[in-house]
C-alpha positions in Angstrom: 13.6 -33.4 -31.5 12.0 -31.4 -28.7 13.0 -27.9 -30.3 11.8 -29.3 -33.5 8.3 -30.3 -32.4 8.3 -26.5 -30.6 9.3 -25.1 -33.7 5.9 -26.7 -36.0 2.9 -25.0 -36.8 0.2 -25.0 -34.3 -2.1 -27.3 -36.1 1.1 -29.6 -36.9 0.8 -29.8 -33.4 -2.8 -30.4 -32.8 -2.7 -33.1 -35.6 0.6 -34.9 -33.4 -1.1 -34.6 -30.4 -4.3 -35.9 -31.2 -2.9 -39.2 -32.9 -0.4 -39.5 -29.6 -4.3 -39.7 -27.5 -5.7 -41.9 -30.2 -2.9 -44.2 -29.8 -2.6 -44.2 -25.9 -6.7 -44.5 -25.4 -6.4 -47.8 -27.7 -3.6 -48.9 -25.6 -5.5 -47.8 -22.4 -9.2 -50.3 -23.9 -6.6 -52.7 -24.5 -4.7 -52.8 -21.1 -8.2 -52.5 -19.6 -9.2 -55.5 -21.0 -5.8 -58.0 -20.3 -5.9 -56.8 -17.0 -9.4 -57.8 -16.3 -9.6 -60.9 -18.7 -5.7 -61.9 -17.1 -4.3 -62.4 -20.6 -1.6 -60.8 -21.5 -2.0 -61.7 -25.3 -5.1 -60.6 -25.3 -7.1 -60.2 -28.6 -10.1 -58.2 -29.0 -12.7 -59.3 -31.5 -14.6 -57.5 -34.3 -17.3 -56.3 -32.1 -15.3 -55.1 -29.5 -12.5 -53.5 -31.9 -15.4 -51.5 -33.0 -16.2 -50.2 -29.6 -13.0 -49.6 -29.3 -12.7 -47.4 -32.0 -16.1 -45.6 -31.6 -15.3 -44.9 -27.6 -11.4 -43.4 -28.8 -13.3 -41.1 -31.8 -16.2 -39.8 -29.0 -13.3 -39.0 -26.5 -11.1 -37.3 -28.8 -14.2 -35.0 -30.3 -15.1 -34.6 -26.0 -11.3 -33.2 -25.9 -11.2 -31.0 -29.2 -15.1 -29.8 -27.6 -13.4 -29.0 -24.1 -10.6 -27.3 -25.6 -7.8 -29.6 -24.5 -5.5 -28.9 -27.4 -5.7 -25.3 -27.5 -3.8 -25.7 -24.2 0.2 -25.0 -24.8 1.9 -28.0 -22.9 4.5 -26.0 -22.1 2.1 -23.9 -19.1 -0.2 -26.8 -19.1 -1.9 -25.8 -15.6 -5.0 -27.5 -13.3 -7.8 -26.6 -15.6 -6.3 -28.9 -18.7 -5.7 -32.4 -15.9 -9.8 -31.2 -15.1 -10.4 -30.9 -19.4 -8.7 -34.5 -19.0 -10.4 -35.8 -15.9 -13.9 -34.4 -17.3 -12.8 -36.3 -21.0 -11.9 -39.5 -19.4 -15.3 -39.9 -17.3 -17.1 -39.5 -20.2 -15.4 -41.8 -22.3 -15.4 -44.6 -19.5 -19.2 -43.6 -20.0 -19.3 -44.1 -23.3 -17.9 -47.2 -23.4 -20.3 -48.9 -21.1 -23.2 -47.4 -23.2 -21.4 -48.9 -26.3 -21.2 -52.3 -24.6 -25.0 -52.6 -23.7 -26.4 -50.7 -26.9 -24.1 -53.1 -29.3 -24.7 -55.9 -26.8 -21.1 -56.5 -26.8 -19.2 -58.4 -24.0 -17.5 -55.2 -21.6 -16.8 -57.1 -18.3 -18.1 -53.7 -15.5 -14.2 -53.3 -13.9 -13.0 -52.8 -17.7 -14.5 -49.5 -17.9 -13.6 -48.2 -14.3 -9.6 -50.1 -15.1 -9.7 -47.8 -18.7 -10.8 -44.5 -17.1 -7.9 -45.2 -15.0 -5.6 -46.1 -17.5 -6.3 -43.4 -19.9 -5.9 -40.7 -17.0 -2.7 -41.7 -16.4 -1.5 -42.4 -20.2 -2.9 -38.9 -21.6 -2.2 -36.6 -18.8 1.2 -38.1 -18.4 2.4 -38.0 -21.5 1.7 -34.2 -21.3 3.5 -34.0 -18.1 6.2 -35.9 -19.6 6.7 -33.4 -22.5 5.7 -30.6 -20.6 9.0 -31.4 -18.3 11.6 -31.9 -21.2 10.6 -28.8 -22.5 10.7 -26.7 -19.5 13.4 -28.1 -17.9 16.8 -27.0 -20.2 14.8 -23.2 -19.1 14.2 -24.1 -15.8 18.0 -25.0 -15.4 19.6 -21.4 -17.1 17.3 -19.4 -14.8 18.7 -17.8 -11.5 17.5 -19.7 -8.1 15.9 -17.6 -5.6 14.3 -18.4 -1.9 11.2 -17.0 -1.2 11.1 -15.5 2.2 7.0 -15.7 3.1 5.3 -19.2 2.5 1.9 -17.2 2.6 -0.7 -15.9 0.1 1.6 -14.1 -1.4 4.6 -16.1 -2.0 3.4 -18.8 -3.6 1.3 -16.1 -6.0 5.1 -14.9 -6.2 6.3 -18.8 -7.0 3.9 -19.2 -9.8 4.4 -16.5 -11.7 8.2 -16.6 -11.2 7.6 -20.5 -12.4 6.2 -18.8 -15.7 8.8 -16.6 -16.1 12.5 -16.8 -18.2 14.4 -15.0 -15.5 14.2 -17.0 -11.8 13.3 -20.5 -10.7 12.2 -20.8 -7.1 13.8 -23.6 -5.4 13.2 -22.9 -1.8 10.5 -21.1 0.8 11.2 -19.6 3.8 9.3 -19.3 7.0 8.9 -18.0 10.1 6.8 -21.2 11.9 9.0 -24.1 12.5 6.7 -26.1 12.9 6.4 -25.9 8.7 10.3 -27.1 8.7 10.7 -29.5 5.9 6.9 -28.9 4.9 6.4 -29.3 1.0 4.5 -26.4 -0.8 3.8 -27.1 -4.7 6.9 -29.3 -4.9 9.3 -26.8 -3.1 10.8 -27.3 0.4 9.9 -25.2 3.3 12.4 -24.7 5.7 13.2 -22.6 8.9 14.5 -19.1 9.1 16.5 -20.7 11.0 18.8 -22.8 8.8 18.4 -20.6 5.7 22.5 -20.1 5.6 22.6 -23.9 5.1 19.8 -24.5 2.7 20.4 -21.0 0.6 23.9 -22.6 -0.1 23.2 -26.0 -1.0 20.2 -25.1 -3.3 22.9 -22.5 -4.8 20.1 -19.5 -3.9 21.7 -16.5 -5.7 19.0 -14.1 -5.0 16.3 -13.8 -1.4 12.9 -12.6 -2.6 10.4 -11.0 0.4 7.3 -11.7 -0.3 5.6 -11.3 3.1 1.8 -11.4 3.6 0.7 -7.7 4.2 -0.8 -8.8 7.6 2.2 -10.8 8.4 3.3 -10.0 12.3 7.0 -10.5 11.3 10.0 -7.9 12.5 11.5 -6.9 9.7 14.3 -5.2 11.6 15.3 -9.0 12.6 14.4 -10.4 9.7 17.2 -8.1 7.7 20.1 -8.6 10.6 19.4 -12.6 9.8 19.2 -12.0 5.8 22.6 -9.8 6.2 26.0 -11.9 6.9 24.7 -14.4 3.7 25.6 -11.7 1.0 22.9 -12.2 -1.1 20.7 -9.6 -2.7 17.4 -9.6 -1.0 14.5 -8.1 -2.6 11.3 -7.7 -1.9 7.8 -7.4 -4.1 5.2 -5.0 -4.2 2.5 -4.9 -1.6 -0.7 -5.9 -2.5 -1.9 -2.4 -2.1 -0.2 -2.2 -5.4 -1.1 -5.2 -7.1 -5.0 -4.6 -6.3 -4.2 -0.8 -7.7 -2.8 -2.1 -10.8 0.2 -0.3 -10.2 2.6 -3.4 -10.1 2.5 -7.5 -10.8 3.6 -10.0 -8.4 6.6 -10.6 -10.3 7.7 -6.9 -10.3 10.7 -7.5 -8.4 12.5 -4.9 -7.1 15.4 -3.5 -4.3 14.6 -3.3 -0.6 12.0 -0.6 0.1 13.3 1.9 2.2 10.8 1.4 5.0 13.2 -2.2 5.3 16.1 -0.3 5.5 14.7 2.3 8.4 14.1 -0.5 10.7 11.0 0.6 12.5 7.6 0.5 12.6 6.0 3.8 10.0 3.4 6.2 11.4 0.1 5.4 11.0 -2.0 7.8 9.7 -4.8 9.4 11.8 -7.1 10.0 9.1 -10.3 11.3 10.5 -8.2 13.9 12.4 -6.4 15.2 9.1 -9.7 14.7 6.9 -11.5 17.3 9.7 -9.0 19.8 8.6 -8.8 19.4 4.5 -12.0 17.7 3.4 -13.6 20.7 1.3 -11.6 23.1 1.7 -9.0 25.4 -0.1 -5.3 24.2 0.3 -2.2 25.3 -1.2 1.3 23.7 -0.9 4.4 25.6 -1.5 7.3 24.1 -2.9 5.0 21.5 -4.7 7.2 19.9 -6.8 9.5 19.0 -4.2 10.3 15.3 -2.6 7.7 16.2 0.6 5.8 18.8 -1.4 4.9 16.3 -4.0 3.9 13.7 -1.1 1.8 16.3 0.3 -0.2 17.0 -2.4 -0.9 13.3 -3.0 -1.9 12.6 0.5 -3.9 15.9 0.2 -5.6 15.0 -3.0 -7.1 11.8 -1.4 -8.9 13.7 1.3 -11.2 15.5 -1.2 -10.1 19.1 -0.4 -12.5 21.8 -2.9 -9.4 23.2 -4.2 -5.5 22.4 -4.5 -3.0 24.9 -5.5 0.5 23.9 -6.0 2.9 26.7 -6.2 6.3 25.8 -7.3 9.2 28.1 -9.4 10.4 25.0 -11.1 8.5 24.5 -14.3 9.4 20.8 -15.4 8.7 19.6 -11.2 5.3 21.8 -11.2 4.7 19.9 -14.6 5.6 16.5 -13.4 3.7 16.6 -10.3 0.7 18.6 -11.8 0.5 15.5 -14.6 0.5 12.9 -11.8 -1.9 14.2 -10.3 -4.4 15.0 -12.7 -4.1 11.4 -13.2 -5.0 10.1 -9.6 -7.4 12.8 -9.9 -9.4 11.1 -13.1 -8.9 7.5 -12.1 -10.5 7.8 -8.4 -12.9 10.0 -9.2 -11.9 12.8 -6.6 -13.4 15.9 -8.3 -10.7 18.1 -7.0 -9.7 21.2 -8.6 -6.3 21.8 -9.4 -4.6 24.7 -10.1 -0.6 24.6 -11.1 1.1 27.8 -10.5 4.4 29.0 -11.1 6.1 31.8 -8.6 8.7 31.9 -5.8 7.3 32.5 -2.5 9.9 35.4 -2.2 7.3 37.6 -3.9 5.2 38.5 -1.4 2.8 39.8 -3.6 2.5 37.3 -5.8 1.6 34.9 -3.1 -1.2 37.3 -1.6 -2.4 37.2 -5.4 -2.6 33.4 -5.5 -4.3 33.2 -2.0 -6.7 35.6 -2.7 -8.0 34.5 -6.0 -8.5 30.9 -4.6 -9.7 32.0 -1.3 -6.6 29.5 0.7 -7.7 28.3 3.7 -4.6 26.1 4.8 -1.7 26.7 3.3 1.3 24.0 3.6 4.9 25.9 3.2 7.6 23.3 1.5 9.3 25.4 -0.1 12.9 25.9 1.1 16.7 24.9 -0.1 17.4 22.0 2.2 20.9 20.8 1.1 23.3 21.9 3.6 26.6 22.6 1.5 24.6 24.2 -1.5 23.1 26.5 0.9 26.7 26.6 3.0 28.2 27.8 -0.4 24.9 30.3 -1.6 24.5 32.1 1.7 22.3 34.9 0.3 19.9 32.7 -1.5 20.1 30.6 1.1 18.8 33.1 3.4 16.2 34.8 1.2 14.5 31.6 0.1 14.1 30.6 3.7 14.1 33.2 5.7 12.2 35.7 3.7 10.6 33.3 1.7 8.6 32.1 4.8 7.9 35.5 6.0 6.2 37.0 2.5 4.1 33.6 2.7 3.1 34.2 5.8 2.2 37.9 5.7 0.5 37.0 2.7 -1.6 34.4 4.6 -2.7 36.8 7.4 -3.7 39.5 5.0 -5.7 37.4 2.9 -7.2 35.6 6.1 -5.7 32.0 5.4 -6.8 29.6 8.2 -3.8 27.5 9.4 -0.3 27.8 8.1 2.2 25.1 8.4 5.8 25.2 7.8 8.1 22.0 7.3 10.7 22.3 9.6 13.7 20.3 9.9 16.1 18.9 12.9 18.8 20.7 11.6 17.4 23.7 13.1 18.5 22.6 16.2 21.8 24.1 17.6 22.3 24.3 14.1 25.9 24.5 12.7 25.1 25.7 8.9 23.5 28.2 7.6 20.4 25.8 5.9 19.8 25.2 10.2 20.1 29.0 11.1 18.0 30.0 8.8 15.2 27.2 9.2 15.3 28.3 12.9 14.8 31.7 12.4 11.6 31.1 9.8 10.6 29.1 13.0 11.2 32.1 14.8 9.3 34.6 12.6 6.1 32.3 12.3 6.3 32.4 16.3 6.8 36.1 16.3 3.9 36.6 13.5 1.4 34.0 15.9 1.8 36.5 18.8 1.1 39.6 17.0 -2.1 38.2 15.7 -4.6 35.4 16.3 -6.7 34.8 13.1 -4.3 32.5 11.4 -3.0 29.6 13.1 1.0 29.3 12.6 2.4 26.0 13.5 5.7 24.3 12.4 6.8 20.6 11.8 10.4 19.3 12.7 11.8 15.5 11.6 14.9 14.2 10.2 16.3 13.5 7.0 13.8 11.8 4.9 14.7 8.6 2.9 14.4 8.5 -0.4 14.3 12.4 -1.1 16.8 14.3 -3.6 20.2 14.3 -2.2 19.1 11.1 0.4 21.9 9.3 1.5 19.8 6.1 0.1 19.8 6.3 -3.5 23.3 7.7 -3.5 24.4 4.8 -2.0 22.8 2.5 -3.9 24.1 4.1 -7.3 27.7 3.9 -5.9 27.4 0.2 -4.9 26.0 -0.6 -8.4 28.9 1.4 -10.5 31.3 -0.9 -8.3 31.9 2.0 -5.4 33.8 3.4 -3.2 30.9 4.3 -1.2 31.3 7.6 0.3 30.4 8.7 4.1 31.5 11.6 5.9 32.2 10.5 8.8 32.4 6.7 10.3 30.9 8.4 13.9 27.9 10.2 11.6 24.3 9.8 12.9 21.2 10.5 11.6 17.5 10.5 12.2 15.8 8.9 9.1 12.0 8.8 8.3 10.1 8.2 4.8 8.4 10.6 2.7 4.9 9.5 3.5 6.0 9.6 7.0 7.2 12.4 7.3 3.9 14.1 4.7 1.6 12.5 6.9 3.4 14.5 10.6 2.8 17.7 9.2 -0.5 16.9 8.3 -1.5 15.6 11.7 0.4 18.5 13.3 -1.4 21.4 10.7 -4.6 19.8 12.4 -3.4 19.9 15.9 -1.6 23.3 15.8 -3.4 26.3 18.5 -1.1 28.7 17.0 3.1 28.9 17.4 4.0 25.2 18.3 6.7 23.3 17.1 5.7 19.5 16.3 8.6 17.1 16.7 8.1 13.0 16.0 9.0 10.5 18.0 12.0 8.9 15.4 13.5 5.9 17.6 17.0 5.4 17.7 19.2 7.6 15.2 21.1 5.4 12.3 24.6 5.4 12.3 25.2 6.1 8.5 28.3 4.2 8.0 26.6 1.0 9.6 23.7 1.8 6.5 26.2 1.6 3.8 27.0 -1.8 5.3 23.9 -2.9 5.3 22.8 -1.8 1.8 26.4 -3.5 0.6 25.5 -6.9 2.6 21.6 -6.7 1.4 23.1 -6.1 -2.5 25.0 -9.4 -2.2 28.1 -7.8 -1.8 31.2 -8.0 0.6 32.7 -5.2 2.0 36.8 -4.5 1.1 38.6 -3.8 3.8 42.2 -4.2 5.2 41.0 -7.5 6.6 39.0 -8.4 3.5 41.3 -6.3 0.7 39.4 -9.3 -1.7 35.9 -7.7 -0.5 34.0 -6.3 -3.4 32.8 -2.8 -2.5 34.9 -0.5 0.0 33.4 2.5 2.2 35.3 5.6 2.2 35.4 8.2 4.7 35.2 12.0 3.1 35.0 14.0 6.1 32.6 16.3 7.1 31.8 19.1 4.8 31.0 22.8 5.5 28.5 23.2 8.1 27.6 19.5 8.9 27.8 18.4 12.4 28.1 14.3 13.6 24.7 14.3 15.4 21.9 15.8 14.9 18.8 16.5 17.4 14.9 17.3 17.0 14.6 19.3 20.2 16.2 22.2 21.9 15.0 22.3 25.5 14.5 18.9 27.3 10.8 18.7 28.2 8.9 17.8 25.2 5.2 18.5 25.7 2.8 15.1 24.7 -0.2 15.7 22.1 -3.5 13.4 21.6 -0.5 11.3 18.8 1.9 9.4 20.9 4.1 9.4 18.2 4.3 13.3 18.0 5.4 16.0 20.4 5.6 19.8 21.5 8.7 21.3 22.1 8.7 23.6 24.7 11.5 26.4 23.1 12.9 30.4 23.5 10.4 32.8 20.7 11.3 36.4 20.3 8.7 39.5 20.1 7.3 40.4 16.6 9.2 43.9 17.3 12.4 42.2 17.7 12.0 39.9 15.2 11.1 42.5 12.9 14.6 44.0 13.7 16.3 41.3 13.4 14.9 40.5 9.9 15.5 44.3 9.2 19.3 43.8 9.9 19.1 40.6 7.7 17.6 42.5 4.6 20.2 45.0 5.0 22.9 42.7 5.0 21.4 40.9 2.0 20.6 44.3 -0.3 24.7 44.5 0.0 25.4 41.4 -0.5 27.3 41.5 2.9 27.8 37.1 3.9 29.6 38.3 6.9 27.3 40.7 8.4 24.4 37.9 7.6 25.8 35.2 9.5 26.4 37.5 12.7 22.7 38.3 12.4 21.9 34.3 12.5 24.5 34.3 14.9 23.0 36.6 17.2 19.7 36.0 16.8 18.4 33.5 19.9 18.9 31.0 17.1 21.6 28.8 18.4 23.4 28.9 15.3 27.4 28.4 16.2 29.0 27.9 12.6 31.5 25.0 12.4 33.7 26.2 9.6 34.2 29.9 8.3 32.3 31.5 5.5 31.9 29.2 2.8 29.9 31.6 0.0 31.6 30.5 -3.3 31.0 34.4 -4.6 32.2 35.9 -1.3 35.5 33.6 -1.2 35.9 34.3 -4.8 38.3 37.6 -4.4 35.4 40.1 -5.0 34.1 42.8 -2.4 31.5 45.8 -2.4 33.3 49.1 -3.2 30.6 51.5 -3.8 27.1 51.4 -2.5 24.6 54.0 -4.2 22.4 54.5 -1.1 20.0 56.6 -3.1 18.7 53.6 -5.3 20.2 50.9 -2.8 22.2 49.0 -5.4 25.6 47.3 -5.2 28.4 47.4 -7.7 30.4 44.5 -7.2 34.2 44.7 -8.5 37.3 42.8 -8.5 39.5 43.3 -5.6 
């Protein structure tokens, strides 16, 4: 009967529910009246049946004028019980002008009794059809628990509440004094006793929805949410929903801040907007994970002119698109200027700077995956090593300001060649700061960022959602973790703080063991982990070993007596540089090796070179381990014919 009422016309509809209030306001006079008059066979006469009937026609055309039946009972909210409210008062109204106009016997509680009545009989049979309907769809959809009982997760409860896919049954908070508090029908309970509740409300999914100036520890809040294996996920921030970049129902996986467990930097902005507001910047390596985040956080402090300089078309393309878009809708009037090249070209970088008249120039560009590079030593090498030199030169002979280069902690000690040769680009911008002083050379050194191509955090998410194994190297395998906007926002801090030649380093915390991640993300997905103990466990965590060149911990500084900056949260190492005239040397002894294609004589040079480097494993060049060597060398043209052995 229900799904053939939905299924009628609309004004099917209308006409069914106006007789249904005709017929209840009758009922409502008439009730009125027994009540009042004590008879429960009580029998109005003509005068007062027409009363009656003018009094229902008036409050029905007050309903049809306040728009009551245009509402769909099905989302019948609090402004259709005010349409009724607001109906009702008049028509108690009317019927005590009816009463003294007609001069008609209306006892004064009959009107205040009806108003009553009527409330009651039209607003609940609404309610009443309103809660057959919903409830057969309110029963098929999954129940969550909201963790937040704030602002924002009862915006979250309503909309979900509207929704076909999740029915909230429970809140959760963090007060216990609100313990078995009721919040629009739903219990409140403790964090607490959330195991207990979660399972006999059958909760099959945890929803954060936490207030954005909630004080609560995340880091605590997870290690509570963990041992119930049920997927938690969170909802945007309302920096997003007031952006109109999400909804409040958006739901999506943990954000990755969640997963670091700390507290993010916070951005000094009037120290970086000093530095970029106005002026000419260029970021190499553009397209990249932190060259992209650069440019956005760049964008925002209303530099005059932003270059991005990238040798991959479809990433310069991508982020050129975005933002020319962020661009246009915040009205930032900055001119942007996408530019293909590979930084390896010296003088296509001088070009670039030149023309633009680059004051700051942010160098990104470099290959970052340990293995790839492990396996393409040459390219490796030139792309870092070189890459950074030819920017740099380029910089000093076109008068560039401040150049910055993005550094990582595996140029520490390193045991690959992606380390070596990040340390020795740190190397030659400290060479190239003390031969001159007009452009300010500084470098920038943090972990592995989450959420970047080839993080360990999207890998491991798509492994636990095809069903898994879930690889890790190494169950003893450490790693210092920050996020992209973290990590964007250090080096523009440090590009502001640099004299000339430092090495920034942040403060990280405590390094993440990455095996005890991929638990984590498996318990946070809702799943168990299969083990010899738990062989019925859903997702098991498989151990690889390490790979070419990768090491089990990994550090930010060399020497031990970090210098402090104006930022708490960022440091100056205190480290070995090397003369511009042996650098220059050393980088001559590198080229050499590279114009022969020579992977053994290049990794004695990193090896030599007050880098650190001391390779783990033994030359791992797929071309060089292939069975082919240099057998003539035309010195005269300084070529190299490669042939089989």
């Amino acid at each position: 009967m229900i799904k053939t009422f939905l299924s009628l016309p609309r004004y099917q509809k209308r006409i069914i529910s106006v007789t249904s209030d005709m017929v209840v306001l009758f009922f409502a006079i008439w009730a009125a009246f027994a009540l009042r008059l004590e008879q429960h066979l009580w029998v109005p006469n003509w005068d007062q049946a027409i009363v009656a009937a003018i009094t229902v026609v008036f409050t029905i055309g007050v309903f049809i004028r306040l728009g009551l039946y245009r509402a769909v009972i099905r989302f019948l909210g609090d402004k259709a019980f005010l349409t009724i409210i607001y109906g009702v008062v008049l028509s108690s109204l009317s019927l005590i002008v009816l009463g003294y106009l007609l001069q008609v016997f209306i006892p004064r509680s009959v009107p205040v009794i009806y108003g009553a009545l009527a409330f009651l009989f039209v607003s609940g049979t609404r309610l009443g059809v309103r809660m057959i309907v919903n409830h057969p769809r309110q029963r098929d959809k999954e129940a969550v628990a909201i963790v937040g009982a704030g602002e924002t997760g009862m915006q979250l409860a309503s909309a979900l509440s509207q929704g076909t896919e999740y029915r909230p049954v429970l809140f959760v908070t963090f007060q216990r004094a609100n313990h078995k508090a009721m919040i629009n029908g739903l219990p409140v309970v403790s964090i607490e006793h959330i195991a207990k509740h979660a399972q006999k409300r059958g909760v099959r999914r945890i929803l954060l929805a936490l207030d954005a100036d909630s004080k609560v520890n995340r880091k605590d809040l997870l290690k509570r949410l963990e041992p119930l294996t049920i997927p938690v996920q969170t909802v945007p921030s309302m920096s997003e929903l007031v952006a109109g970049q999400a909804r409040i129902n958006d739901i999506r996986d943990l954000e990755i801040e969640d997963l670091l467990g700390r507290d993010p930097v916070r951005p000094d902005t009037a120290l970086v907007a000093d530095s970029l507001y106005q002026k000419a910047v260029m970021v190499t390596g553009a397209g990249g994970s932190i060259g992209s985040e650069l440019c956005r956080q760049i964008l925002r402090h209303k530099p005059r002119v932003l270059v991005l300089f990238e040798q991959s078309e479809f990433s310069l393309y991508a982020i050129e698109r975005e933002l020319q878009s962020i661009n246009r809708i915040e009205g930032l009037n900055v001119e942007l200027h996408p530019l293909l090249g590979s930084v390896t070209h010296r003088r296509r970088c001088e070009v670039i700077m030149k023309a633009f008249g680059i004051q700051t120039v942010y160098h990104a560009a470099a290959y970052k995956h340990v293995p790839l590079v492990e396996h393409n030593v040459i390219e490796g090498v030139q792309n870092n090593v070189f890459g950074t030199w030819h920017a740099a030169e380029a910089a000093i002979a076109t008068g560039v300001e401040r150049f910055v280069l993005i550094s990582t902690d595996k140029a520490v000690r390193p045991t690959n060649v992606m380390g070596a040769s990040k340390r020795l680009a740190e190397l030659v911008l400290q060479g190239l700061a003390q031969r001159q002083s007009d452009t300010v050379f500084s470098m920038v050194r943090f972990g592995n960022v989450l959420g970047s191509s080839g993080s360990v955090v999207p890998l491991f998410r798509d492994q636990i959602r095809d069903g898994g194994p879930v690889t890790v190297t190494h169950p003893d395998i450490i790693r210092y973790f920050m996020t992209i906007p973290e990590a964007s926002q250090l080096v523009l801090q440090a590009g502001s703080m640099g004299l000339g030649g430092e090495v920034f380093v942040l403060d990280m915390g405590e390094p993440v063991k990455i095996a005890d991640l991929a638990r984590k993300m498996i318990h946070l997905m809702g799943l168990d982990e299969k083990t010899e103990d738990n062989p019925d466990g859903d997702i098991e965590v498989v151990f690889s070993g390490l790979r070419p060149g990768e090491k089990l911990y990994e550090e930010l500084l060399i020497g031990d007596d970090p210098q402090g900056t104006v930022n708490p949260r960022i440091m100056m190492a205190r480290e070995v540089s090397m003369s511009w005239a042996e650098m220059e040397a050393t980088l001559d002894k590198l080229m050499r090796a590279s114009q022969s294609f020579d992977c053994e004589s290049m990794i004695e040079v990193l090896r030599t070179a007050p880098t650190g480097y001391a390779p783990n494993s033994d030359v791992a060049d797929l071309v060089w381990c292939s069975g082919f060597e240099v057998v003539e060398e035309v010195a005269a043209e300084g070529n190299v014919r490669r042939l089989p052995v």
